[in-house]
Residue frames as qw, qx, qy, qz and C-alpha x, y, z in Angstrom:
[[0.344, 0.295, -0.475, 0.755, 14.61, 1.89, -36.39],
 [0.373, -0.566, -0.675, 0.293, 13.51, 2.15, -32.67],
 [0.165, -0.899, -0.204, -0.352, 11.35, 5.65, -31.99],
 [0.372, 0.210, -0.478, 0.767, 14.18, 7.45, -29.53],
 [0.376, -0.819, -0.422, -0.098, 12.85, 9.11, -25.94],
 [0.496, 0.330, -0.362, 0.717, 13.96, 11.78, -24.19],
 [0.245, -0.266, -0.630, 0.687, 14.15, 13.05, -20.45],
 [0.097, -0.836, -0.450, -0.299, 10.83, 15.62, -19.81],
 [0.402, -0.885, -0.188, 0.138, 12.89, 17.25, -17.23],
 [0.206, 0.905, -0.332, 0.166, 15.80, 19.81, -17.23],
 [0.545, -0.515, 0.652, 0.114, 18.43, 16.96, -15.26],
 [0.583, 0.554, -0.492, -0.334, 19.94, 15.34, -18.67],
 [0.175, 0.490, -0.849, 0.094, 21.64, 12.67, -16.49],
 [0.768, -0.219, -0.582, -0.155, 20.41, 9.03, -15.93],
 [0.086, -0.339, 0.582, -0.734, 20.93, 9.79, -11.57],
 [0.008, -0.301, -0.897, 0.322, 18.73, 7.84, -8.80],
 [0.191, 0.450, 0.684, -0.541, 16.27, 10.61, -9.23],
 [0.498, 0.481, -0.191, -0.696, 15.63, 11.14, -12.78],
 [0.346, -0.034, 0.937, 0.024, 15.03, 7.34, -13.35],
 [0.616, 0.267, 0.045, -0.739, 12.28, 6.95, -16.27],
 [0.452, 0.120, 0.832, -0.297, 10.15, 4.71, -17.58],
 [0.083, 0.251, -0.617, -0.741, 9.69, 4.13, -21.37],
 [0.340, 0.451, 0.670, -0.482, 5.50, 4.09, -22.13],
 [0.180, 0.124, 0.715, 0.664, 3.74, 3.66, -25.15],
 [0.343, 0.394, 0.434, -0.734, 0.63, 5.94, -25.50],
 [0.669, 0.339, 0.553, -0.362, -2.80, 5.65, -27.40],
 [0.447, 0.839, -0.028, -0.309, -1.35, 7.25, -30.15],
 [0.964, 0.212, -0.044, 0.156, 1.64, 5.14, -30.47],
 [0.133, 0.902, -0.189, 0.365, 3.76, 7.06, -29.69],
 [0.788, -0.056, -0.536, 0.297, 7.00, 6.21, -27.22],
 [0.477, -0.805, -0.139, -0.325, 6.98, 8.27, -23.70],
 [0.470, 0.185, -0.644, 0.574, 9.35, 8.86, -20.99],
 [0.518, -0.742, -0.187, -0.383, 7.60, 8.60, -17.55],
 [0.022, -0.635, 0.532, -0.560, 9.28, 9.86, -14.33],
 [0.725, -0.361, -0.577, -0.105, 9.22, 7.07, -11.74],
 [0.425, -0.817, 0.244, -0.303, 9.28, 8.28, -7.84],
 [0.078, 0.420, -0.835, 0.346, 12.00, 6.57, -5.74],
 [0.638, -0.515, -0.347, -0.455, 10.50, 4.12, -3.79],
 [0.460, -0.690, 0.350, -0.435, 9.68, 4.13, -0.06],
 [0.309, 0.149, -0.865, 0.366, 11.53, 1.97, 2.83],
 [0.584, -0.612, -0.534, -0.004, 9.11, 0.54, 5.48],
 [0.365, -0.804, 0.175, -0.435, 9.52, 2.58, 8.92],
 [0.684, 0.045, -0.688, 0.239, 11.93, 0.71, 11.11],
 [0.655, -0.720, -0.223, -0.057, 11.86, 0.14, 14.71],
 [0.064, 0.946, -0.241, 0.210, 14.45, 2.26, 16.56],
 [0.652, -0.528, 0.536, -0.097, 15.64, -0.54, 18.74],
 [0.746, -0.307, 0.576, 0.137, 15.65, -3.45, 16.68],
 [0.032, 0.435, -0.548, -0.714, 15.50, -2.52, 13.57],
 [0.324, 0.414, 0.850, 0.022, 12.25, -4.75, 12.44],
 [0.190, -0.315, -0.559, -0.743, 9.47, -3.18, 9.75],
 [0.165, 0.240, 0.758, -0.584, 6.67, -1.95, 11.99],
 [0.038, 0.633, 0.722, 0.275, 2.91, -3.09, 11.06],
 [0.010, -0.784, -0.525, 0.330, 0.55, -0.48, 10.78],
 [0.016, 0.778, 0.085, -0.622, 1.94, 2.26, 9.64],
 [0.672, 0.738, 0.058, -0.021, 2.01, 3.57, 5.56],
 [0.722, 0.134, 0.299, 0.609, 5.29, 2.82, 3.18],
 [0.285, 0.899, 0.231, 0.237, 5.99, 6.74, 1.83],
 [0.559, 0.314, -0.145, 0.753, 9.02, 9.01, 1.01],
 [0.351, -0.351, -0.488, 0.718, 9.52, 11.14, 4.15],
 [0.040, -0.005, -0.027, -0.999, 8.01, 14.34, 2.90],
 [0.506, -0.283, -0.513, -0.633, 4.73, 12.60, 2.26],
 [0.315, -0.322, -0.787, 0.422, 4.26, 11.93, 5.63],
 [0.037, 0.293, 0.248, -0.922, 3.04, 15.59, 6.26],
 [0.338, -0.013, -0.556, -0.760, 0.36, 14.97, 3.62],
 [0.540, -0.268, -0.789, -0.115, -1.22, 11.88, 5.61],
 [0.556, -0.687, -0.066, -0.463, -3.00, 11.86, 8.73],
 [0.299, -0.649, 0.558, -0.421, -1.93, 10.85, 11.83],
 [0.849, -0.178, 0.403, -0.292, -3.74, 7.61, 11.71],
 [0.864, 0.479, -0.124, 0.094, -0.80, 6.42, 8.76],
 [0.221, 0.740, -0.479, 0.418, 1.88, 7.38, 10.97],
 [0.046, -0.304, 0.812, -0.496, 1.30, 5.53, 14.24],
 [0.542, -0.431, -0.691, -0.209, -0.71, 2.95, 15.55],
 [0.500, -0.651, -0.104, -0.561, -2.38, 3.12, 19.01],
 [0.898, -0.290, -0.186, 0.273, 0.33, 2.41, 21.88],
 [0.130, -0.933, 0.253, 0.222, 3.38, 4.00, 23.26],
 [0.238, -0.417, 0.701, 0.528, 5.88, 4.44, 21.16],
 [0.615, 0.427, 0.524, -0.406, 3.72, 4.30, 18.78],
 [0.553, 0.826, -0.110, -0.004, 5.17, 5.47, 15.25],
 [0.278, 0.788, -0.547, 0.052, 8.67, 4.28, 16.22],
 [0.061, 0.440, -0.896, -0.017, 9.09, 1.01, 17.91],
 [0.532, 0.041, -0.750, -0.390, 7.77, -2.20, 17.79],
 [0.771, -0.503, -0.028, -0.389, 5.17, -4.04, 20.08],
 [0.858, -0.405, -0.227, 0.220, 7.69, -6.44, 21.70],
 [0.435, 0.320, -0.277, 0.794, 10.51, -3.84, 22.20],
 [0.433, -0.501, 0.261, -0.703, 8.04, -1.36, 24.29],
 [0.842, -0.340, -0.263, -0.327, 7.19, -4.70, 26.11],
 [0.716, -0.030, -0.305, 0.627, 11.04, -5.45, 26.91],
 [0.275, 0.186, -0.502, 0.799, 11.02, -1.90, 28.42],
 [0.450, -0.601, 0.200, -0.629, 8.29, -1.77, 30.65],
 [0.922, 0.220, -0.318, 0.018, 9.35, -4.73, 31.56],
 [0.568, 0.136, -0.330, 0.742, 12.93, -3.80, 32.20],
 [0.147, -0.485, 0.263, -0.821, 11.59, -0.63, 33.92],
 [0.875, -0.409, -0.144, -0.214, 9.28, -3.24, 36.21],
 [0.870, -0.372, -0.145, 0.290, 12.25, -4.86, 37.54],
 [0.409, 0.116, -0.319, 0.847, 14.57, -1.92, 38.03],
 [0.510, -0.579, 0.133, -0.622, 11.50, -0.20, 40.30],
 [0.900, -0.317, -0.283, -0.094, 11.40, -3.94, 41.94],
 [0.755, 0.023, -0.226, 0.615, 15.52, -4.31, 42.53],
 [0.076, -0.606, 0.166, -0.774, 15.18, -0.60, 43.88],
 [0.652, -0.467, 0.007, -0.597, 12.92, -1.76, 46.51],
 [0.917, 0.087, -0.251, 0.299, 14.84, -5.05, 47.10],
 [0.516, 0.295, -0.331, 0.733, 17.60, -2.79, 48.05],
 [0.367, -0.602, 0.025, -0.708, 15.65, -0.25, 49.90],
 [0.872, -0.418, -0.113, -0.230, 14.27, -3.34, 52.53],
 [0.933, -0.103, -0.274, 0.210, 17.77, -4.67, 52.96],
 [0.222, 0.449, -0.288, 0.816, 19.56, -1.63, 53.79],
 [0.612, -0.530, 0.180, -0.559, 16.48, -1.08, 56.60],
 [0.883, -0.439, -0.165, 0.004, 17.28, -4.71, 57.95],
 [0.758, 0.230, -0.299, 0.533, 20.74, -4.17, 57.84],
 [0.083, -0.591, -0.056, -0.801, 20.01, -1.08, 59.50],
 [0.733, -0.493, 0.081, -0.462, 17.84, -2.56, 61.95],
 [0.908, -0.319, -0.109, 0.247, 20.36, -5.40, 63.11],
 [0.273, 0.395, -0.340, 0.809, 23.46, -2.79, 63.49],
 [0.438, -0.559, 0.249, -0.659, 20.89, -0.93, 66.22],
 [0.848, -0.457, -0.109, -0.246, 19.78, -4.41, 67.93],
 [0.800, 0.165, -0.290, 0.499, 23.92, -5.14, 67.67],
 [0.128, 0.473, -0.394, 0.777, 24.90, -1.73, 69.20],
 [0.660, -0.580, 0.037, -0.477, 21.73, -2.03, 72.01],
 [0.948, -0.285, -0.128, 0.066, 22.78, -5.63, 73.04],
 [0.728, 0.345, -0.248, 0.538, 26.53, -4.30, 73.07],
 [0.202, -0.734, 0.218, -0.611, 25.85, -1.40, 74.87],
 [0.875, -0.350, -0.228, -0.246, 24.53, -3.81, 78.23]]
């Protein structure tokens, strides 16, 4: 008959976080080992991609790690991905440009009302 195991921890019930792991030790003997949940990659906020660089780990263990497992060197660093920050500076380049675009054509428009009113005046 097969050696029986039972739970090491006070939850009795077979739940996402009392998952175990049935381990034979030196002595022959048949174990129950707790197994941790495991981690989700970090996703980018925009598109939702796995970003490189930074460490796989269950949200609390972040506070354990340094800084240099949390983010990589760039803005937005630790939350979106390298071609998302590139679509907005980008996008922020050409809404400063299409500001300015507007700006200049209001002055000409500006400036041919006055040469219209001068020559009207006459």
């Amino acid at each position: 008959m097969a050696q029986r195991v039972t739970y090491r921890r006070r939850n009795p019930y077979n739940t996402r976080s009392n998952k175990i792991k049935v381990v034979k030790t030196p002595g022959g003997k048949l174990v129950a080992q707790h197994v941790k949940k495991a981690a989700s990659r970090v996703k980018c906020g925009d598109c939702g991609v796995a970003l490189a660089g930074i460490s796989t780990l269950r949200p609390r263990q972040y506070a354990q790690v340094s800084k240099t497992h949390k983010t990589v060197q760039r803005a937005y660093g630790g939350s979106r991905c390298a071609n998302c920050v590139k679509e907005r500076i980008v996008k922020a380049f050409l809404i400063e440009e299409q500001k300015i675009v507007k700006r200049v054509l209001k002055e000409q428009e500006e400036k041919e009302k006055k040469a219209a009113n001068k020559t009207g005046k006459k």
